[in-house]
C-alpha positions as CSV (number, residue, x, y, z in Angstrom):
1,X,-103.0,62.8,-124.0
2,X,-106.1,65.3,-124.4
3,X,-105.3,67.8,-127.2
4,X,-108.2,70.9,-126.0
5,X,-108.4,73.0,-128.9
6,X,-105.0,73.5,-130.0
7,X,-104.5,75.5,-126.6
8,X,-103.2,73.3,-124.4
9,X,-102.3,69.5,-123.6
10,X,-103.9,67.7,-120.6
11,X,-101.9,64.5,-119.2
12,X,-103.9,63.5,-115.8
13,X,-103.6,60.0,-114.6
14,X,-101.1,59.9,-117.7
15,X,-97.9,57.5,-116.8
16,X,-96.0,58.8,-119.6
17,X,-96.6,62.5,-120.0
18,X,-97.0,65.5,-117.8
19,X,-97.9,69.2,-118.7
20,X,-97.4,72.3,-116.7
21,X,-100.1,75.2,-116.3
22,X,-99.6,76.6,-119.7
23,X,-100.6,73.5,-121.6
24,X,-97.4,72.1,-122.5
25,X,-96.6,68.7,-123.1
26,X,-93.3,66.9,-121.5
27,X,-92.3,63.8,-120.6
28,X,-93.2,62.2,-117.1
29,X,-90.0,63.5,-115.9
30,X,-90.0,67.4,-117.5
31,X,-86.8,66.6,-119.1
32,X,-88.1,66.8,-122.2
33,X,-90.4,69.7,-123.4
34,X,-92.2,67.8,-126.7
35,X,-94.7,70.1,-127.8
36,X,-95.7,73.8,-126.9
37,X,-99.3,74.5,-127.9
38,X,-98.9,76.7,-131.0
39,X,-102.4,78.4,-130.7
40,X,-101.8,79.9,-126.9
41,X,-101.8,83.2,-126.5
42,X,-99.3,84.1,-124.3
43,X,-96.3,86.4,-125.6
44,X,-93.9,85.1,-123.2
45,X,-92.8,81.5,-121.8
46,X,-89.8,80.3,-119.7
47,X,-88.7,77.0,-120.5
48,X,-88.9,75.1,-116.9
49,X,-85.5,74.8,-115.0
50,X,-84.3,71.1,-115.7
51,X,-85.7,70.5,-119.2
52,X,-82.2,69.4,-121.3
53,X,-84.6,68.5,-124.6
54,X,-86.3,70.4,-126.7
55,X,-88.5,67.9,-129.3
56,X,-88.1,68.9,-133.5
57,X,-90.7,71.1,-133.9
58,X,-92.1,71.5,-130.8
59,X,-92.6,75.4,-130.5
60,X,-93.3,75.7,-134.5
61,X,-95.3,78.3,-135.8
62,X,-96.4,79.6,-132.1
63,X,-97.3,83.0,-133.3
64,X,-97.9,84.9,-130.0
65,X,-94.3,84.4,-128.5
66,X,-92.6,87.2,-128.6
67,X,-90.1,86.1,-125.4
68,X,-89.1,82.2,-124.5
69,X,-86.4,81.8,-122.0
70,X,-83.9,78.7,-121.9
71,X,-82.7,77.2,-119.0
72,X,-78.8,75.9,-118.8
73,X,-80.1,73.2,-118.3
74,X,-80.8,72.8,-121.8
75,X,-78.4,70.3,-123.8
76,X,-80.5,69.6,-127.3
77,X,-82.9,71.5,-129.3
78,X,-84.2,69.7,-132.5
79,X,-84.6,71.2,-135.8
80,X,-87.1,73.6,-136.9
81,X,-87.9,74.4,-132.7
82,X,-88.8,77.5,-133.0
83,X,-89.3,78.1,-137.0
84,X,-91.8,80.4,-137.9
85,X,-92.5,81.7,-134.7
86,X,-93.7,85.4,-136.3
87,X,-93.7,87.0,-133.0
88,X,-90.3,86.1,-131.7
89,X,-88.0,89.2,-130.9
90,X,-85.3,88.1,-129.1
91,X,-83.0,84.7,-127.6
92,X,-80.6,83.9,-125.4
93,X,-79.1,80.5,-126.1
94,X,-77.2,79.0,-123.5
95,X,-74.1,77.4,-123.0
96,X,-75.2,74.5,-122.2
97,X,-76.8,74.0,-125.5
98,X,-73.9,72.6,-127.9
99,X,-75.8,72.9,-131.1
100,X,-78.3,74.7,-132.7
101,X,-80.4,72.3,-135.0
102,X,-81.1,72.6,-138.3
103,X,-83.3,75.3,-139.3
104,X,-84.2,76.0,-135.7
105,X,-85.2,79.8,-136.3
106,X,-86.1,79.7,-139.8
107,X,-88.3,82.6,-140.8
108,X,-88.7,84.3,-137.6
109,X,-89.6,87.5,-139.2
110,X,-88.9,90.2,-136.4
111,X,-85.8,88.2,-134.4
112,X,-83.7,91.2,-134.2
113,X,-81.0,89.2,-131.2
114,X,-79.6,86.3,-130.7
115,X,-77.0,85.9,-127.9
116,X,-75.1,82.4,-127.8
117,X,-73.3,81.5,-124.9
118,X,-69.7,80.4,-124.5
119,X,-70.1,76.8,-125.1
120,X,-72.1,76.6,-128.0
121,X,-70.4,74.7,-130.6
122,X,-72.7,74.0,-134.0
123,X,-74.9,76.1,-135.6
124,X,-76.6,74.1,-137.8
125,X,-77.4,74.7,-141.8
126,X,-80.5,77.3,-142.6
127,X,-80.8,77.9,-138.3
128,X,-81.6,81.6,-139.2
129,X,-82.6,81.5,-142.6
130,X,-84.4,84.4,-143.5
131,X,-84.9,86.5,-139.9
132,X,-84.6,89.7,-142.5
133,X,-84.9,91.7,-139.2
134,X,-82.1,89.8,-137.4
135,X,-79.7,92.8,-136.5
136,X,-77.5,91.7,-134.0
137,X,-75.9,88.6,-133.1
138,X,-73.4,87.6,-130.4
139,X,-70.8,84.7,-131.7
140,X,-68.8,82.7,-128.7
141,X,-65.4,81.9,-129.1
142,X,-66.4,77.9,-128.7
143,X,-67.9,77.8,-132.2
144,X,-66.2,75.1,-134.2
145,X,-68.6,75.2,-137.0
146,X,-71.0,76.9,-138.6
147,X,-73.4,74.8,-141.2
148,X,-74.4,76.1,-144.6
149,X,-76.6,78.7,-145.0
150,X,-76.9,79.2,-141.4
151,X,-77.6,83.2,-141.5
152,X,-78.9,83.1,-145.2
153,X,-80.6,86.2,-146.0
154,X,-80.1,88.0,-142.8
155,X,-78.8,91.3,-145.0
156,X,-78.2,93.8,-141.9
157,X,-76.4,91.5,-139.5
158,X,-73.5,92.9,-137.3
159,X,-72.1,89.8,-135.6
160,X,-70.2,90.3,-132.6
161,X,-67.0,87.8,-132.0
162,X,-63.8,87.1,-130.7
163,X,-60.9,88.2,-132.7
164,X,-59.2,85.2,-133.9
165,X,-61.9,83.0,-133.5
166,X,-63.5,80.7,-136.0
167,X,-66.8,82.8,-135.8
168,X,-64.4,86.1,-137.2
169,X,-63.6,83.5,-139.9
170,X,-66.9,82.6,-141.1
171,X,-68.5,86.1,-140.7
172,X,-65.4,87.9,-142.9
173,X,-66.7,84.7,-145.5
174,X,-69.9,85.9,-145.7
175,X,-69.8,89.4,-147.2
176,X,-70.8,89.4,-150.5
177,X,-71.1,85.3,-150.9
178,X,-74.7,84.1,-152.4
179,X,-76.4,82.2,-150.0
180,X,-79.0,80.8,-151.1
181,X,-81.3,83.4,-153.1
182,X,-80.3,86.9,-151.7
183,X,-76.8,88.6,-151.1
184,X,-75.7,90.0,-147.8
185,X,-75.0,93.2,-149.2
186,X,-72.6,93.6,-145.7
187,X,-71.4,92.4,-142.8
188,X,-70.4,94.2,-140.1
189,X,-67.8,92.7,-137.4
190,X,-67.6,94.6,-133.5
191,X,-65.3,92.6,-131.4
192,X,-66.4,91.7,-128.3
């Protein structure tokens, strides 16, 4: 593996690794994404039709991203994916996807939406810690857990769930509860 200037990965001839047009790494198959240049410049990037894995880590700090799409293909995302990706505005995470890792979208300053799809089970403990601009946020009725601190000081957050469901639950929990260092002053349920 050829690492050219933080802007790309290079895998010719490489019996292990492959990369696609836009510098990122995978493994010889493209099931796994592992690493997503942090330094490229592009604002948008769909994850590649197949990919199940997304590596810990491997879109971190990738300040130009404003869009990434994921595939339902997708079955595992490691913590911190996408932490401080500055840029980030929106995501849609699949079904397919069971559980969002730890810290996954931690400090992603301007995420205003995030849409799970049904089939998401786990969101795991500080995954949207501090997106302070995170406004909106669609909850499927599959959620069977939500880990601590998971939407920790997100202070204008209108979640949108399923009466009855255990994402109703854990938002009416939220309002007023310390988490972490900040309040959530209030939370605002629309049913979908």
């Amino acid at each position: 593996v050829i690492i050219t200037g933080f802007i790309g990965y290079t895998t010719e001839n490489n019996e292990y690794f492959s990369s696609d047009a836009n510098g990122v790494l995978f493994d010889k198959n493209k099931t796994q994404l592992i690493k997503y240049p942090a330094r490229n410049k592009s604002v948008s990037y769909e994850v590649p039709y197949g990919v199940e894995k997304i590596d810990t880590m491997a879109f971190y700090q990738s300040v130009f991203l404003e869009n990434i799409t994921l595939p339902d293909t997708l079955a595992e995302i490691g913590s911190k994916v996408f932490a401080e990706c500055d840029n980030l505005r929106n995501i849609s995470i699949p079904g397919s996807l069971k559980e969002v890792g730890d810290k996954a979208f931690q400090y992603c300053d301007v995420l205003e939406t995030v849409t799970f799809g049904e089939g998401v089970e786990y969101i795991g403990s500080w995954a949207f810690h501090d997106c302070t601009a995170l406004s909106v946020c669609e909850l499927p009725s599959t959620l069977i857990e939500i880990y601590n601190g998971a939407f920790a000081g997100c202070e204008n957050l209108t979640a949108y769930v399923t009466e009855g469901s255990y994402a109703e639950e854990y938002i009416k929990g939220l309002a007023n509860v310390k988490l972490g260092y900040r309040y959530i002053k209030e939370m605002k349920l629309n049913y979908s």
